[in-house]
C-alpha positions as CSV (number, residue, x, y, z in Angstrom):
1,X,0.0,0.0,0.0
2,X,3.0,2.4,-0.8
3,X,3.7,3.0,3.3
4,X,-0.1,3.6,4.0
5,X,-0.9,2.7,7.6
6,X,-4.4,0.3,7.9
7,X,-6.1,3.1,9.7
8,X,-6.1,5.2,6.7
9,X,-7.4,2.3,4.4
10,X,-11.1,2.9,3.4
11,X,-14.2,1.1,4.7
12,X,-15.2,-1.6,1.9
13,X,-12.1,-0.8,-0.5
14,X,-12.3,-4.4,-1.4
15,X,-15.5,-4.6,-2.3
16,X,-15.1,-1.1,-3.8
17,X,-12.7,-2.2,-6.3
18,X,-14.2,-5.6,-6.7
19,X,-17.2,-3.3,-8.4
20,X,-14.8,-1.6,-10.1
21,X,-13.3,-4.7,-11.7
22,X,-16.7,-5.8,-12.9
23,X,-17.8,-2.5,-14.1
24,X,-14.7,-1.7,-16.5
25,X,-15.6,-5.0,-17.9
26,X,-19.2,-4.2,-19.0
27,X,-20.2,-1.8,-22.0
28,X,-21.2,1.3,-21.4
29,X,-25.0,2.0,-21.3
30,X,-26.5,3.5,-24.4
31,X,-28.4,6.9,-24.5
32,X,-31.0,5.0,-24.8
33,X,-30.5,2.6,-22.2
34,X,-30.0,6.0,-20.0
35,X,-32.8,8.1,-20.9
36,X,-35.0,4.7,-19.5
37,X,-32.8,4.5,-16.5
38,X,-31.8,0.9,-16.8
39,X,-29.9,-0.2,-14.0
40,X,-26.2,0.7,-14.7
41,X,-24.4,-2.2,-12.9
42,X,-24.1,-5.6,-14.0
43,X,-25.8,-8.8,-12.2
44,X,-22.5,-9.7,-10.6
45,X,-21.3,-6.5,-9.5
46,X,-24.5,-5.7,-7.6
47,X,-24.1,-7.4,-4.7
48,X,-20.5,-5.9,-4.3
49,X,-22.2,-2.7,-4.4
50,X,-24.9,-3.4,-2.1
51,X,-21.4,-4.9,0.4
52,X,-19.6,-2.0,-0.3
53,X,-23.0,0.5,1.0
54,X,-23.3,-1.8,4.0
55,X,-19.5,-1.4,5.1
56,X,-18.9,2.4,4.3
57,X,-22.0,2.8,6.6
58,X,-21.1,0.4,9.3
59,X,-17.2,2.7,8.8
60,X,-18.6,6.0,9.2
61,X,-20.6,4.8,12.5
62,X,-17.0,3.9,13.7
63,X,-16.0,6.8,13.3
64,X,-18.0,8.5,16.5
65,X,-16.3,6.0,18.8
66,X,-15.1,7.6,21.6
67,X,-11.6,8.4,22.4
68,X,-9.6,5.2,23.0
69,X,-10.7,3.1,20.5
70,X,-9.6,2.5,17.1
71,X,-11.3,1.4,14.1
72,X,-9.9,-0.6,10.6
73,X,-11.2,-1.5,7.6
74,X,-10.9,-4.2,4.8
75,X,-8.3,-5.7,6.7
76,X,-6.7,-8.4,4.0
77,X,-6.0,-11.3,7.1
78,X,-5.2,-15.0,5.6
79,X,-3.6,-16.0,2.1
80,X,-6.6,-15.7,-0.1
81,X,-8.4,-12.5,-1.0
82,X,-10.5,-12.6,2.9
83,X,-10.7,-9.6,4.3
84,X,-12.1,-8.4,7.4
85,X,-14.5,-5.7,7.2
86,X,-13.9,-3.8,10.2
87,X,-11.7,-4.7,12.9
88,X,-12.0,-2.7,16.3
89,X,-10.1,-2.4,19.4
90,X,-10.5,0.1,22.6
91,X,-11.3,-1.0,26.4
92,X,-13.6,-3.1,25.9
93,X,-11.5,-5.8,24.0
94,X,-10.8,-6.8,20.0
95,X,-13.5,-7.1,18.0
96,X,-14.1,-8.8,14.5
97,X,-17.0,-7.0,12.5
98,X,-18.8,-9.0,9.2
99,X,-21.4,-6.2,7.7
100,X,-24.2,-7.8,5.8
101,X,-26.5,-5.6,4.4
102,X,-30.2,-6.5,4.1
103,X,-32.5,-3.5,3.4
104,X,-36.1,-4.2,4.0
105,X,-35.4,-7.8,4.9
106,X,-36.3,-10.1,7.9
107,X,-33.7,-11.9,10.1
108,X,-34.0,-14.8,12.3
109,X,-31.3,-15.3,14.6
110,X,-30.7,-19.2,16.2
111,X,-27.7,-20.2,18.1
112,X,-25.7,-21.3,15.3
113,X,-27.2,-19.9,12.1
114,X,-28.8,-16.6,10.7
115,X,-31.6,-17.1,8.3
116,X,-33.0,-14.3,6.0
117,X,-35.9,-14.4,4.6
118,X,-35.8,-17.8,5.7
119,X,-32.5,-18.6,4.0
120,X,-29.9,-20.1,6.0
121,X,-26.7,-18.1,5.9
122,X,-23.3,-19.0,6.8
123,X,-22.6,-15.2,8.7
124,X,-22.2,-16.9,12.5
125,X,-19.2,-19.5,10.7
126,X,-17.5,-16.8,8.7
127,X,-17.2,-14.8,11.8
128,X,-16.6,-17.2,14.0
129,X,-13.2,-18.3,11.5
130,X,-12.1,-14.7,11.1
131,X,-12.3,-14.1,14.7
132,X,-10.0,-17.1,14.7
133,X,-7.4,-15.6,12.3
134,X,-7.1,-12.7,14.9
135,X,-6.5,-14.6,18.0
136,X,-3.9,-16.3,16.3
137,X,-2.6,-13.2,15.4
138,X,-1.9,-11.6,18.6
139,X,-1.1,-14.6,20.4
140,X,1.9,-14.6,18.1
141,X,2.5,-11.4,18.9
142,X,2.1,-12.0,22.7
143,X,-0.7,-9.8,23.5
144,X,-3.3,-11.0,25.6
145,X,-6.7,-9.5,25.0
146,X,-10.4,-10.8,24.1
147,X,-11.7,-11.3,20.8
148,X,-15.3,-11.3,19.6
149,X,-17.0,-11.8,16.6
150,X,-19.7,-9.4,15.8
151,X,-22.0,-9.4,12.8
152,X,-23.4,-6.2,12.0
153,X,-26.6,-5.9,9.9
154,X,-27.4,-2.9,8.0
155,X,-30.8,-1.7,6.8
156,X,-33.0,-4.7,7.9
157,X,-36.6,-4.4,8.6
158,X,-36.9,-6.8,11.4
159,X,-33.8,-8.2,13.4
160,X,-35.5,-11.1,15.4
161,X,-33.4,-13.2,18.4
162,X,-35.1,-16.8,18.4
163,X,-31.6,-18.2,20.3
164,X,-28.6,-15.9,21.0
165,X,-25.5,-17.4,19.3
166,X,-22.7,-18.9,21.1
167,X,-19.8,-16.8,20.2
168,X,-20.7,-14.4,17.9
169,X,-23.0,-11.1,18.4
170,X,-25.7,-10.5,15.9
171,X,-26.7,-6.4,15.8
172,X,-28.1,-3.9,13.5
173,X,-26.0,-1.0,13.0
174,X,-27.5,1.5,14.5
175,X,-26.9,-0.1,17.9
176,X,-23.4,-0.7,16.9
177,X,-21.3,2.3,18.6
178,X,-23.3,2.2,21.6
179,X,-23.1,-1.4,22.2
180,X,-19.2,-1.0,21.3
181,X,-19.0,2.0,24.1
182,X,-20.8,0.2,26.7
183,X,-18.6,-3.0,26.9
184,X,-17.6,-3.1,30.0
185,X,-13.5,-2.5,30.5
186,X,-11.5,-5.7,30.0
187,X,-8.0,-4.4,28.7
188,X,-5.8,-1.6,29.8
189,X,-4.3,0.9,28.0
190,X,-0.9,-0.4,27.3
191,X,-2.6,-3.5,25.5
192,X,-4.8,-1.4,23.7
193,X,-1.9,0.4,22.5
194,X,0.2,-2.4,20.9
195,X,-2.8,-4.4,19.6
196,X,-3.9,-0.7,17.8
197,X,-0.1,-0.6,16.5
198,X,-0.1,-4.0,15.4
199,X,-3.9,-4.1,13.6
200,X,-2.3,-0.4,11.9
201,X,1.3,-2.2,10.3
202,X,0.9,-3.1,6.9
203,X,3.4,-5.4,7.4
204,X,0.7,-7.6,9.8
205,X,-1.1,-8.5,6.8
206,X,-1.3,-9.5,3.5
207,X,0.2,-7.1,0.9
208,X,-2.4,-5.1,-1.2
209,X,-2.5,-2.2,-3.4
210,X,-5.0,0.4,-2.8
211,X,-5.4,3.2,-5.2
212,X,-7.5,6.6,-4.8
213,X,-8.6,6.2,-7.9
214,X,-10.9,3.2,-7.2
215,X,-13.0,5.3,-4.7
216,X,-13.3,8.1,-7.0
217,X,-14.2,5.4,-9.9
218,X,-16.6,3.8,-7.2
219,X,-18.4,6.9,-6.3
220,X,-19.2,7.8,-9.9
221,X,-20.9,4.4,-10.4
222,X,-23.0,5.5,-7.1
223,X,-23.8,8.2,-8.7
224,X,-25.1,6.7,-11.9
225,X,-27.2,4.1,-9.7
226,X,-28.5,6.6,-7.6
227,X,-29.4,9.1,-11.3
228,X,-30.9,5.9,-13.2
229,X,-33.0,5.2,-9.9
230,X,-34.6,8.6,-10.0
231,X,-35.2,8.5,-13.7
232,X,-37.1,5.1,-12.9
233,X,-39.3,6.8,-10.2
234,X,-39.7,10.1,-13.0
235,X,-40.9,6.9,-15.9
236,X,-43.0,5.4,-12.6
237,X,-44.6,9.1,-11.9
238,X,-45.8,9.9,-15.1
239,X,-47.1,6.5,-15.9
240,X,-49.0,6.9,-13.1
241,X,-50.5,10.4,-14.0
242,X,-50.9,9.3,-17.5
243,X,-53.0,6.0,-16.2
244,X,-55.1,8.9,-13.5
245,X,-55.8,11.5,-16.8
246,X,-57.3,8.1,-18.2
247,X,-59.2,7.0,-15.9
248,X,-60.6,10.1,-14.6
249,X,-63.6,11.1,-17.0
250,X,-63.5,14.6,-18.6
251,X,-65.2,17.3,-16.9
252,X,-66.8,19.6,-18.9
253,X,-66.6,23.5,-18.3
């Protein structure tokens, strides 16, 4: 990352340049194809997008934390292109965030799976494993401190607890900082320290390459999502009036 500490890497640039990737590959919409506001992003790259929403959200709720904790994101841990999408340390321990984001949805939380909409996801495992990754991690580095997995739903409609997980945490986001804040103290300063220091070394984890130019590239595809979806709701408007001037006999004068 040229000498760039972690703590300056951007929530969801993985994901960020994973839509990227997909988007240089597809042909650009035609007037046409603009004028009807057809959905800019391919079928695979749209639930990168949707990812990559979910985690700048859940990153710019981190940033309120109070003073003492620290907050990183897209953390490349393991030999394969894993990432961790928000890894946070302060008082209250080490904790491994997985953002899933589910607008209008309904969750069901058991003890050892997360269904939505009644489909069984695998969100307790994943977090469970990277939670894993990080343990190891400090205990090679000799620093004692808790870990816990959290998974951190954004934009759900319902977020029901049936059975409370084992290990892992399941919480929608806007509970997330003041859950964070209200853990009750279990490491000291010192440990916070060096755990911060080691979680901000590039050298801790897998080498990647970041470039500004992927978040500038990323926001203009938000902004040509967010332009065809008004020009939808403009199409969806006046087919409406058009279907009311019909339907509503003449009157005369």
């Amino acid at each position: 990352m040229s000498g760039q500490r972690m703590r300056d890497r951007a929530p969801g640039a993985a994901v960020m340049e994973q839509v990227v990737r997909l988007q240089e590959a597809r042909p650009r919409r035609s007037g046409l194809a603009r004028a009807l506001g057809r959905h800019p992003l391919s079928h695979d790259a749209q639930p990168w997008f949707s990812g990559a929403l979910g985690e700048r959200e859940v990153g710019a709720l981190l940033s309120r934390l109070p003073q003492g904790w620290s907050a990183f994101h897209a953390v490349p841990v393991g030999s394969g292109d894993a990432d961790v999408d928000h890894l946070v340390v302060g008082p209250g321990g080490v904790f491994v965030l997985n953002t899933k984001r589910h607008p209008g949805a309904r969750l069901t939380i058991y003890s050892r799976s997360v269904l939505v909409e009644g489909a069984k996801k695998p969100y307790l495992r994943n977090s469970d494993l990277e939670a894993s990754r990080v343990r190891g991690l400090l205990l090679r580095a000799g620093i004692e401190a808790p870990v816990e997995p959290v998974v951190v739903v954004v934009g759900a409609k319902e977020l029901r607890t049936r059975q409370k997980p084992a290990r892992a945490t399941v919480l929608r986001s806007e509970d997330l900082v003041r859950w964070l804040s209200r853990r009750p103290d279990r490491v000291d300063a010192d440990t916070v320290a060096r755990a911060a220091s080691l979680f901000d070394d590039p050298g801790t984890w897998r080498p990647v390459v970041s470039s500004p130019e992927t978040m500038l590239r990323f926001d203009a595809i938000e902004r040509e999502v967010r332009s065809a979806r008004l020009v939808r709701v403009g199409w969806g408007v006046a087919g409406g009036l058009a279907t009311l001037a019909v339907a509503v006999p003449f009157l005369p004068l």
